[in-house]
N, C-alpha and C positions, 0 to 999 in steps of 0.2 A: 461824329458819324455824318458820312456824306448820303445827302439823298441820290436814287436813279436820275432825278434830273438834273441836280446839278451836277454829276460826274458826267451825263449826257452831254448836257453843255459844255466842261472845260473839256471832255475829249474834242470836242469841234472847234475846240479854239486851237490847237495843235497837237503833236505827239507827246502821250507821257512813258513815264517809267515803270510800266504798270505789276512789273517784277521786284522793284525798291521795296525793303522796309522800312525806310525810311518816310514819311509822309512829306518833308520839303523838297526829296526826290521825284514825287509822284508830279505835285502840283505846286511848283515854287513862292514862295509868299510873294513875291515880287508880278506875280502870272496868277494870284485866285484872282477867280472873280468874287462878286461879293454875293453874301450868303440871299440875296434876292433872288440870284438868277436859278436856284431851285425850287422857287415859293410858283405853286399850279394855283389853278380855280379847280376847284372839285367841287361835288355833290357832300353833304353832308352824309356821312357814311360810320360805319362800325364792322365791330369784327362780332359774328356768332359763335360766342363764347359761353353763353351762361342757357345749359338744356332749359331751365326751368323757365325760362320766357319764352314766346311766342317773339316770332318776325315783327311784327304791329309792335309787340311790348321794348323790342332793344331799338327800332327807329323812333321810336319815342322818348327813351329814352338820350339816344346819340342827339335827336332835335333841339332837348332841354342843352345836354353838356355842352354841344359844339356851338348853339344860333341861338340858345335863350328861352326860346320860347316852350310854354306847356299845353304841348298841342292833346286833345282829348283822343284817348287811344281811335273810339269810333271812325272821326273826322282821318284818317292815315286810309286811304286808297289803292292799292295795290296795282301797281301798273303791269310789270312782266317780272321777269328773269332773264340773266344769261349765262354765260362762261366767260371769264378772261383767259383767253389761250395762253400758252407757251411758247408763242412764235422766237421765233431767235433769226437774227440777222447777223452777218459776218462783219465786224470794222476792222478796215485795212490801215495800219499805220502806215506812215511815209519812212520807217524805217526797215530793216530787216527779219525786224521781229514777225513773229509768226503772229498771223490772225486771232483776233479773241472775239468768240461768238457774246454777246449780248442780247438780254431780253429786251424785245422795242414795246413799247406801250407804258401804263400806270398800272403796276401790279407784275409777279410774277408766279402767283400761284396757281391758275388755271381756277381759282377759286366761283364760284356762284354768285352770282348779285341778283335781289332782291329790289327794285325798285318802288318806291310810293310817293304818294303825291297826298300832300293837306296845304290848306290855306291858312296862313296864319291870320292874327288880329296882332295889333298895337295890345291889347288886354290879355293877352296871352306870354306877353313878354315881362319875364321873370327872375332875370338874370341875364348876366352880361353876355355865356356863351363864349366860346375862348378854345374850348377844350380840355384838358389836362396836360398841362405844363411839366408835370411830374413822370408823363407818360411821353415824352418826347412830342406833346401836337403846338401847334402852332396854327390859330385857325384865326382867320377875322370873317366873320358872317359878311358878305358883300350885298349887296341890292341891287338890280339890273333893274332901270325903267325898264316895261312894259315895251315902250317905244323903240328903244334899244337892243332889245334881247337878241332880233336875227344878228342884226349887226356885230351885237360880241361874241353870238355864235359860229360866228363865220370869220371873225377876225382872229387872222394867223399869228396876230403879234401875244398875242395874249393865250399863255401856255396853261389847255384845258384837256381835260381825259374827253375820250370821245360821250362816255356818259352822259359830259355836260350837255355836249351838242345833242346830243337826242331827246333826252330831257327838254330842252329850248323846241324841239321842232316837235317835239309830244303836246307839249306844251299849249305851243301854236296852232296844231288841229284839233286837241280833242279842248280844251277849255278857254282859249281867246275869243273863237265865235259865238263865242254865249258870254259873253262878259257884256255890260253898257259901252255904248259906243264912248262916253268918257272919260273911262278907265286909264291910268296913265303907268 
């Protein structure tokens, strides 16, 4: 199974066959690219699936599965909410075939997000975090120096949902000016 960004990406590498059943038709072995160029930075994230939790009870639990740590339900902060739209953009191949609309962004369900905010501890870390391998994730918990953060917020090269970016500049107003000046 291919992700939206990497089929993102090898359409921008040239025109496919995107009528083939065949899968060597689509995207030729000789022409993938390799399975990196799907891999985003995201937010540690879940699906709301289980009535019987609270919002606070499944980010803490996705915090444990995907980054390790056992964050205390209290310490989980509630930032906002949004909507991921359903926008859809038109991509024109260079050959005759007709237009095929696609969703642009990370996600396509017009779904709600629930964002929060906890600080971890080194004491808190309990497990490796990973996600569930059994359930198609593939996650490596990353770490942004402090120092860093606008910068790989704001760098193009490095494929992030917009979440991240807001995140990074929520970040930056509401909790860096209260941190000690040598915080790193």
């Amino acid at each position: 199974m291919f992700s939206a960004v990497y089929m993102s990406e090898t359409l921008q590498q040239g025109p496919q066959d995107l009528k083939s059943d065949c899968l060597e038709n689509w995207c030729p072995l000789e022409s993938r690219l390799p399975a990196s160029a799907g891999l985003t930075y995201e937010l540690c994230a879940g699906i709301v699936d289980k009535p019987e939790l609270s919002l606070k009870e499944i980010a803490r639990q996705e915090v444990l599965e995907e980054c390790g740590y056992d964050v205390p339900l209290d310490s989980l902060k509630r930032i906002t909410s949004y909507r991921k739209l359903k926008q859809l953009r038109t991509v024109q191949f260079k050959t005759k075939e007709p237009a095929y609309a696609t969703r642009s962004g990370v996600g396509v369900t017009g779904s709600k997000q629930t964002l929060f905010y906890a600080e971890v501890t080194d004491e808190m870390k309990t497990g490796k975090g990973g996600g569930c391998p059994e359930e198609g994730e593939l996650i490596e918990a990353v770490e942004i120096p402090l120092r860093d953060s606008m910068d790989f917020a704001f760098d193009e090269t490095f494929p992030k949902t917009m979440g991240v970016i807001f995140c990074f500049m929520w970040f930056q107003s509401n909790i860096a000016p209260k941190l000690p000046a040598k915080v790193e």
